[in-house]
C-alpha positions in Angstrom: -4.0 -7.0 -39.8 -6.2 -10.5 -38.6 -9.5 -10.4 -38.7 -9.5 -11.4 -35.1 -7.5 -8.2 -33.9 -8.7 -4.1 -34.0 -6.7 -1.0 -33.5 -7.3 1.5 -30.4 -5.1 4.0 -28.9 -1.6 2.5 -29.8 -3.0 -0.8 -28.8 -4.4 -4.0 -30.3 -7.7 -5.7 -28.9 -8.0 -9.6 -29.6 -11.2 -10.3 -30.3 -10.8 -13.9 -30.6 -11.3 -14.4 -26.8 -13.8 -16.9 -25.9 -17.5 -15.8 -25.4 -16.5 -17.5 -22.1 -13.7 -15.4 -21.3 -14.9 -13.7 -17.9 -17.2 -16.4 -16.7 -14.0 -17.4 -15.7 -12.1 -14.4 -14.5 -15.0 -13.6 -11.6 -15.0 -12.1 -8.4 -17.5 -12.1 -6.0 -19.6 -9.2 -5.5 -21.8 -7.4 -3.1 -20.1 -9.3 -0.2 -18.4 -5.6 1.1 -20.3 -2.6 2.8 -18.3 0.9 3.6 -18.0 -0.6 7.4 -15.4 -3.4 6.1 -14.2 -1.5 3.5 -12.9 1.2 6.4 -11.7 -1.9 8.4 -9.7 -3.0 5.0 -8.3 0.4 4.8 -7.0 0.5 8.5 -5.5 -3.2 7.9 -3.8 -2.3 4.8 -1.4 0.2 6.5 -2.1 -1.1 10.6 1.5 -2.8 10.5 3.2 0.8 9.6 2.5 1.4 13.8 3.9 -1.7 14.9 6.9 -1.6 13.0 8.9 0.1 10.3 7.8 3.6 11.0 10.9 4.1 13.7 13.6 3.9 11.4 12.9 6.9 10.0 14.2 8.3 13.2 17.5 6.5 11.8 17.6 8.5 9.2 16.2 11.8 10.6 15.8 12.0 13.8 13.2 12.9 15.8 12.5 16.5 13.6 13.3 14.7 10.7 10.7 11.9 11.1 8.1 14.5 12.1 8.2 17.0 9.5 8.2 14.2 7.0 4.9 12.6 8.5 3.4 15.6 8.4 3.7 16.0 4.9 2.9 12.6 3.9 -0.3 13.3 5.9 -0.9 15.7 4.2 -0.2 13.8 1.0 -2.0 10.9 1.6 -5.3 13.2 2.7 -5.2 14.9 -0.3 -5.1 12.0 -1.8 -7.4 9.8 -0.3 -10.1 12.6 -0.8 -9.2 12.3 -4.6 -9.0 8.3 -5.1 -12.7 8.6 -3.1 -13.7 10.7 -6.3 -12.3 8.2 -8.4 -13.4 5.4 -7.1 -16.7 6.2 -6.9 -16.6 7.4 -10.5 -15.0 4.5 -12.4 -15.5 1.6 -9.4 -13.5 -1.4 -11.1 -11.0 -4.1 -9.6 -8.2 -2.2 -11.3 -8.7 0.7 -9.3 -5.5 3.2 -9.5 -4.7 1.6 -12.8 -8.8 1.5 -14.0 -8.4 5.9 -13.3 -5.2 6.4 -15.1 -6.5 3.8 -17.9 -9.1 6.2 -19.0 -7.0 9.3 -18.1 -3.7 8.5 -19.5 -4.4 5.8 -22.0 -3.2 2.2 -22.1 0.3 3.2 -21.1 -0.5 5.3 -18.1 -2.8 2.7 -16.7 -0.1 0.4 -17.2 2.6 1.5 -15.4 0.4 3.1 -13.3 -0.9 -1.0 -12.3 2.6 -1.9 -12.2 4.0 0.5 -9.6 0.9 0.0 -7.6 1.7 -3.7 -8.0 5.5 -3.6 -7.2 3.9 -1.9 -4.5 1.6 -4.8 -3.3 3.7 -7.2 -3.8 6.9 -6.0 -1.9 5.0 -4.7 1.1 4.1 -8.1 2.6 7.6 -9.4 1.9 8.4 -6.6 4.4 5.8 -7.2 6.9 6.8 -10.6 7.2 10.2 -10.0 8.2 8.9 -7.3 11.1 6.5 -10.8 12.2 9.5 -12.7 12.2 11.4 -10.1 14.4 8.7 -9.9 16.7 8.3 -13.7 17.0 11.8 -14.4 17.7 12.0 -11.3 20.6 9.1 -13.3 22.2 11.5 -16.5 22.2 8.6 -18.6 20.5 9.1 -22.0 18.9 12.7 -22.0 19.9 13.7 -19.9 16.3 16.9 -18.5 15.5 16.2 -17.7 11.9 12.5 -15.9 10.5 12.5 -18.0 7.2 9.8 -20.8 8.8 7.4 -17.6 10.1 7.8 -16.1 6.5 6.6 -19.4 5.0 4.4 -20.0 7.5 2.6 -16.9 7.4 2.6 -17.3 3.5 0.7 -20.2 3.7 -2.1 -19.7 6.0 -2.9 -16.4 4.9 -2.7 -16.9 1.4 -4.9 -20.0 2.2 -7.8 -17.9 3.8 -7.8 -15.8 0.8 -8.1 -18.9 -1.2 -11.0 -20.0 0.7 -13.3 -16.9 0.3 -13.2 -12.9 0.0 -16.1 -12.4 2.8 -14.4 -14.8 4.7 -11.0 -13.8 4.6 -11.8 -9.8 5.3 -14.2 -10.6 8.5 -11.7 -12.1 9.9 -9.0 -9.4 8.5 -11.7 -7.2 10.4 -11.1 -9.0 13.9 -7.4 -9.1 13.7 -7.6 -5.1 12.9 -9.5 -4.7 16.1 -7.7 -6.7 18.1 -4.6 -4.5 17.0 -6.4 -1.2 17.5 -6.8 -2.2 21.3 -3.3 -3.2 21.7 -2.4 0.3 20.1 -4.7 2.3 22.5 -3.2 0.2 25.4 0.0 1.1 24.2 -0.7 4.8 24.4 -2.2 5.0 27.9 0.8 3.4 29.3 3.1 5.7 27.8 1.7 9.1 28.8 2.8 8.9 31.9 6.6 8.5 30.3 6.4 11.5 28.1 9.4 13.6 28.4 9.9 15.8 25.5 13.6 15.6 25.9 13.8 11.9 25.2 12.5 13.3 21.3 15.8 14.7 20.8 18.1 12.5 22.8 19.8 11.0 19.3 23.7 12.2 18.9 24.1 15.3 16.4 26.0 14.7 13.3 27.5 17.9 13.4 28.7 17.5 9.6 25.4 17.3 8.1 24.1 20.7 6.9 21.9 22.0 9.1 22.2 19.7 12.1 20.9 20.6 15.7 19.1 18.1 18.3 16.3 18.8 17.0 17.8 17.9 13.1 20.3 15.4 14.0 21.2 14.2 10.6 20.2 18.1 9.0 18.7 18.5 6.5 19.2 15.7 4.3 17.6 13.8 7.0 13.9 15.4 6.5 13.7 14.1 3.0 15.2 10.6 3.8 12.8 10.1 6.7 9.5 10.9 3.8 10.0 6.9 3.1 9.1 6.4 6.9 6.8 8.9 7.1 5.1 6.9 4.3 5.0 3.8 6.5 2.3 5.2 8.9 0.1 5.6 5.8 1.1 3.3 2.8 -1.4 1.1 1.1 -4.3 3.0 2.3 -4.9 3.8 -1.5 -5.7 0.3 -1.8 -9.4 0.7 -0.7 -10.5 0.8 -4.4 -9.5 -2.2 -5.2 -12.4 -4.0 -3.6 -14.8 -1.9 -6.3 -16.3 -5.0 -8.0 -16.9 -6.2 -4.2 -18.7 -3.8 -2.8 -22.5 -3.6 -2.4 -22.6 0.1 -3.6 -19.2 1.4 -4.4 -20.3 5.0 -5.5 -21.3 5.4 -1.5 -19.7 2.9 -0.2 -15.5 3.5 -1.3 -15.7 7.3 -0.6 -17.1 7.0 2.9 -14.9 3.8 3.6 -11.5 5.0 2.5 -12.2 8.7 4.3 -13.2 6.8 7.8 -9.9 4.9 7.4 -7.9 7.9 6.8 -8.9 9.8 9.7 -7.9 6.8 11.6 -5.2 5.9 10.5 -3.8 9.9 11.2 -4.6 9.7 14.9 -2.7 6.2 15.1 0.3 8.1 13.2 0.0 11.4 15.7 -0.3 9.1 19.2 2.6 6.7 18.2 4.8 9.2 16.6 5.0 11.8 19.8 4.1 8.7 22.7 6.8 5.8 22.0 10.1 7.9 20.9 8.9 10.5 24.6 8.7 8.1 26.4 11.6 5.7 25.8 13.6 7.6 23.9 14.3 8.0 20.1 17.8 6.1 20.3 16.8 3.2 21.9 14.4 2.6 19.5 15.6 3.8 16.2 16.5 0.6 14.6 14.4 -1.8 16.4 12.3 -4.1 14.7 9.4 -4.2 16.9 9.9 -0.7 18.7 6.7 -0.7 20.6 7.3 -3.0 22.9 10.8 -1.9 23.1 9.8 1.5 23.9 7.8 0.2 26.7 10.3 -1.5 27.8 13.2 1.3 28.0 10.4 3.4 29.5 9.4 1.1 32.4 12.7 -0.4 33.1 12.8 -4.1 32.0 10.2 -6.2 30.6 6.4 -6.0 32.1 2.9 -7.6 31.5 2.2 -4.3 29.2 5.4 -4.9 26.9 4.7 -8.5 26.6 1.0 -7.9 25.9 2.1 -4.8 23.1 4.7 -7.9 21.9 2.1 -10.6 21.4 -0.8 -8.5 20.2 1.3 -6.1 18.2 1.4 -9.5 15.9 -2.2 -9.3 15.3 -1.3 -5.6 13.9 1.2 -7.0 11.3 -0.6 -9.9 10.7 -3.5 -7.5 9.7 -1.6 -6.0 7.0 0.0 -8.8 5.8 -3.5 -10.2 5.4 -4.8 -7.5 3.5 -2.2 -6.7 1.2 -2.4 -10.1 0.3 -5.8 -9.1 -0.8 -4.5 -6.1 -2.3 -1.7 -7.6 -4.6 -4.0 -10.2 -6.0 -6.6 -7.7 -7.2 -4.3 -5.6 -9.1 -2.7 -8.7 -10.4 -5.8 -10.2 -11.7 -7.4 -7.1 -13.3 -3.7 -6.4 -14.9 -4.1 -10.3 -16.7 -7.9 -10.2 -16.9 -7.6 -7.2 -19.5 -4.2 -8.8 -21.1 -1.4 -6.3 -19.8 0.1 -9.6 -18.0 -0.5 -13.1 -18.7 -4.1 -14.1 -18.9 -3.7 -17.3 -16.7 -2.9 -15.3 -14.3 -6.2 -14.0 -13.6 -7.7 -17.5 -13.2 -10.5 -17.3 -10.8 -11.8 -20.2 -8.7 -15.5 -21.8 -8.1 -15.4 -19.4 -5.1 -14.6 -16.3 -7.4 -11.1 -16.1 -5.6 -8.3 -15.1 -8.0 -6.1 -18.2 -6.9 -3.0 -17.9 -9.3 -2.7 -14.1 -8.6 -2.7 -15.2 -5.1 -0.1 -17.4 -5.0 2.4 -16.4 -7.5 3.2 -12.9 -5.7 3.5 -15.1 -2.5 6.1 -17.0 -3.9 8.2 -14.1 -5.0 7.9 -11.9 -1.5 8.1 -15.1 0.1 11.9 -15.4 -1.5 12.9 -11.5 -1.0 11.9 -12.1 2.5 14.2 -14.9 3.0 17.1 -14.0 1.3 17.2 -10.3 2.0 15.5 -10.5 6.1 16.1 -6.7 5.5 12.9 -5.1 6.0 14.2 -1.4 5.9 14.9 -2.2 2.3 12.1 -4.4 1.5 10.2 -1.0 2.7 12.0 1.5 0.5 11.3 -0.9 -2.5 7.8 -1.3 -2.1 8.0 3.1 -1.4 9.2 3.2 -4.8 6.2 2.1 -6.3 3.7 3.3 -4.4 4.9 6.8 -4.7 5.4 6.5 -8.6 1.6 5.1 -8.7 0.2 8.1 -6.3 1.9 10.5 -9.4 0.2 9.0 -11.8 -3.4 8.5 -9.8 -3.0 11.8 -9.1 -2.5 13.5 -12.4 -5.1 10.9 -13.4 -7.3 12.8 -11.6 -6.4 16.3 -12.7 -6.8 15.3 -16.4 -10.2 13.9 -15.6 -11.6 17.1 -14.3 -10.3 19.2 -16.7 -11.1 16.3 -20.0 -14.2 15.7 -18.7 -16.0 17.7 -16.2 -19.6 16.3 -17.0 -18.9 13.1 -16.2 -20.7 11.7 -13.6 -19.3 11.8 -10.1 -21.2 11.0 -7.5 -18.5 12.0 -4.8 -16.4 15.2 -5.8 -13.1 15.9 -3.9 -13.2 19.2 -2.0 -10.5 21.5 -3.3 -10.9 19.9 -6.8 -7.5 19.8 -9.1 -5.6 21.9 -6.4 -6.3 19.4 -3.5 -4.6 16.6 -5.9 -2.1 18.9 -7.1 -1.0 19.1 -3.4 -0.3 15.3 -3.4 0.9 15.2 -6.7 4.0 17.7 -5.7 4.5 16.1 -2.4 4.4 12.5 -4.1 7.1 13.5 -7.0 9.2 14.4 -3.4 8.7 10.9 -2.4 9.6 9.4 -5.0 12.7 11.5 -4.7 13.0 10.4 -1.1 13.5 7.0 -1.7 16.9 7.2 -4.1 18.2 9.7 -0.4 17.4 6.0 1.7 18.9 3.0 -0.9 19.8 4.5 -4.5 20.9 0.8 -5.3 17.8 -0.3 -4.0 15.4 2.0 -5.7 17.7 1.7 -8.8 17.4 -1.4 -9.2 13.0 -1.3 -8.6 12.9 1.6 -11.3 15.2 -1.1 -13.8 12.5 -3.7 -12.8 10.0 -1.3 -13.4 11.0 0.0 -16.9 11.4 -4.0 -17.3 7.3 -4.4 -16.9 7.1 -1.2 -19.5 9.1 -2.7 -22.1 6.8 -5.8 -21.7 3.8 -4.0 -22.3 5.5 -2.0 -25.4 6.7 -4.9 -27.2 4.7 -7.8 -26.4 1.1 -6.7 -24.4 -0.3 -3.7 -26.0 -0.7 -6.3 -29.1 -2.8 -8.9 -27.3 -5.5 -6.9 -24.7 -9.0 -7.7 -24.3 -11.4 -5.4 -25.0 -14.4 -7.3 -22.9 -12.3 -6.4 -19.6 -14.1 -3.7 -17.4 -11.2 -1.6 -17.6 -10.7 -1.6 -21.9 -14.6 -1.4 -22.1 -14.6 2.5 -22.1 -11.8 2.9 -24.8 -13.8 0.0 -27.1 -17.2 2.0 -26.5 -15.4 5.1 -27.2 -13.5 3.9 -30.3 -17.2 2.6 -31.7 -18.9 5.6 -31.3 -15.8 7.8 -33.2 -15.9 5.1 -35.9 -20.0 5.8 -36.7 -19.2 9.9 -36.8 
């Protein structure tokens, strides 16, 4: 072996990297409290209300859709409470892979960072084409075709990033608000529409096992609406990932990602009983911006309400898109920074913005959006990973308990191992789920995603750097055994 190369865990570290390694891979910290941080968390997963969400009614109907957001609620606060352990525990940029790094080794963290980052990356690409659909129901700019809002939205909000993290998530922070009144709107004007029998108003497949109104498609349906149910919730788990940002993460992540759980489960409850009651669950099943559709089946034509719900329901998606932007490029940059990916690509610039991990994702979701304009499968891609990275978080966090109860955890998840255990089961479901939606579609992700594996087997694991935040436990680890 080169002197400038050591051994650890299966992997090698290259100790030849430049003293000035991370001078240039920066970001800038102590520009986040727990109040943004909650606000990021909201963001990440505010789009899920505007759009997406209903076509899980497509696939289950009204029963269907509800059992399966009530698990995935379950799920995701099961979850959340342990990711606010872990984050608080291990606070790095890494996040979900950071926690399954020192759980599960180099490999775990790995494809744990990948599926998180399939995740990230896919999500926006979906997003976009919901902004697009809502753009062209408003009749704006004359378009026919969403490819000029996809690129258009690419490029500004990729730009803001650029320009500065504090920047770009007070402003993420305004648009979220904006969206959270246009929500509440929404559900006042829609209580006076509930009628339960609108829930169950889609036609019964009476050849599906265990159909009724209530189960239209049976029960098949249930675990093919889990992807949807997902929707209301997905990308909250992203909170961690602003670690090296925060002022004080061990307070700060627990309290912000718990506050933007509970909202984002009241969001999930008011539009998932309010907008299929009151306009119907057909007429909005496959609509690709059902809220003001709803409103407008319910009142009876278009109104000042469904316009409003219309133009300010794109400060909702536009919330999300922004923050998974900020998402996708954290994961990406602490992936490169520690040498799983190419090193370039964590490039940092005078501002401590990760500008190549910004705008290389962009490119690519920028394309799927365009070619595919199919955000129903856009959303069962980026499902795929996120529930194959919510397996391995979780039983990241069940080894960590049991391997290492005295380390130091300044927030402990209520419940312990059996709280995570909860999500873990529910999340191996999910993964399940998605092959029920698109097995092409989620074949083809897990291909790409054994793809990224065989990349880190063959090529990576040789070349990692041990200065990275992530690798600095296994090196300080590896030291200590060697002086035994």
């Amino acid at each position: 072996m080169s002197a400038d190369r050591r051994r650890s865990s299966g992997v090698e570290y290259d100790s030849s990297v430049q003293s000035d390694y991370l001078d240039h891979r920066q970001l800038q910290s102590g520009s986040v409290g727990w109040v943004l941080l909650a606000g990021l968390g909201v963001a990440y997963v505010i789009s899920g209300d505007f759009a997406g969400w209903n076509f899980g009614l497509d696939e289950g109907g009204f029963g269907g859709l509800l059992i399966a957001t009530v698990l995935m609620a379950i799920m995701y606060t099961a979850m959340v409470l342990g990711l606010a352990e872990l984050a608080s525990t291990i606070p790095v940029a890494g996040a979900g892979y950071g926690f399954a790094r020192r759980a599960l080794g180099p490999l775990g963290g790995f494809a744990t960072g990948t599926a998180i980052l399939i995740e990230y990356a896919i999500a926006p690409a979906a997003i976009v084409v919901f902004i697009g659909g809502y753009v062209e129901a408003l009749g704006l700019f004359g378009l026919t075709t969403g490819w000029p809002v996809y690129l258009a939205c690419y490029a500004i909000f990729v730009g803001v990033h650029l320009y500065g993290v504090g920047e770009a998530l007070k402003l993420m922070f305004a648009i979220t608000a904006v969206a959270v009144v246009a929500l509440v709107l929404f559900a006042i004007a829609m209580v006076p529409k509930f009628d339960v029998g609108n829930l169950t108003d889609i036609p019964v497949d009476s050849a599906a096992m265990g159909s009724s109104p209530f189960l239209p498609f049976g029960f098949a349906g249930v675990i093919a609406a889990f992807v949807y149910g997902i929707w209301f919730f997905l990308a909250v788990e992203g909170v961690p990932l602003a670690a090296e940002e925060a002022r004080d993460p061990k307070k700060d992540m627990p309290r912000g990602i718990i506050v933007a759980m509970v909202a984002l489960l009241l969001f999930a409850a008011l539009i998932l009983l309010l907008a299929p009651a009151g306009a119907g669950a057909e007429s909005i099943r496959a609509s690709d911006n059902p809220l003001p559709e709803a409103l407008r089946q319910a009142y009876g034509g278009n109104t000042w309400m469904a316009s409003f719900v219309n133009y300010v329901g794109l400060a909702g998606l536009v919330a999300s898109f922004f923050s998974i932007i900020f998402g996708y490029s954290r994961q990406l940059f602490a992936l490169s920074r520690a040498g799983y990916l190419p090193r370039m690509l964590a490039l940092t610039s005078k501002r401590h913005t990760p500008w190549v991990a910004l705008l290389v994702p962009a490119g690519i979701g920028f394309l799927l959006a365009a070619i595919t304009q199919d955000g129903a499968l856009l959303i069962n891609i980026a499902v795929f990973g996120a529930t194959v990275s919510y397996v391995l978080m979780m039983a990241s966090h069940i080894v960590l308990r049991r391997r290492e109860p005295d380390l130091e955890r300044p927030y402990r998840t209520p419940g312990g191992i059996a709280t995570t255990g909860v999500a873990l089961v529910l999340a191996c479901l999910a993964v399940v789920a998605t092959f029920f939606v698109d097995v092409k579609a989620a074949g083809i992700t897990a291909l790409v995603f054994a793809a990224f594996l065989a990349y880190f087997w063959f090529y990576s694991r040789h070349r990692l750097v041990g200065v990275a935040p992530e690798e600095e436990f296994e090196s300080i680890t590896s030291a200590e055994s060697e002086l035994r």
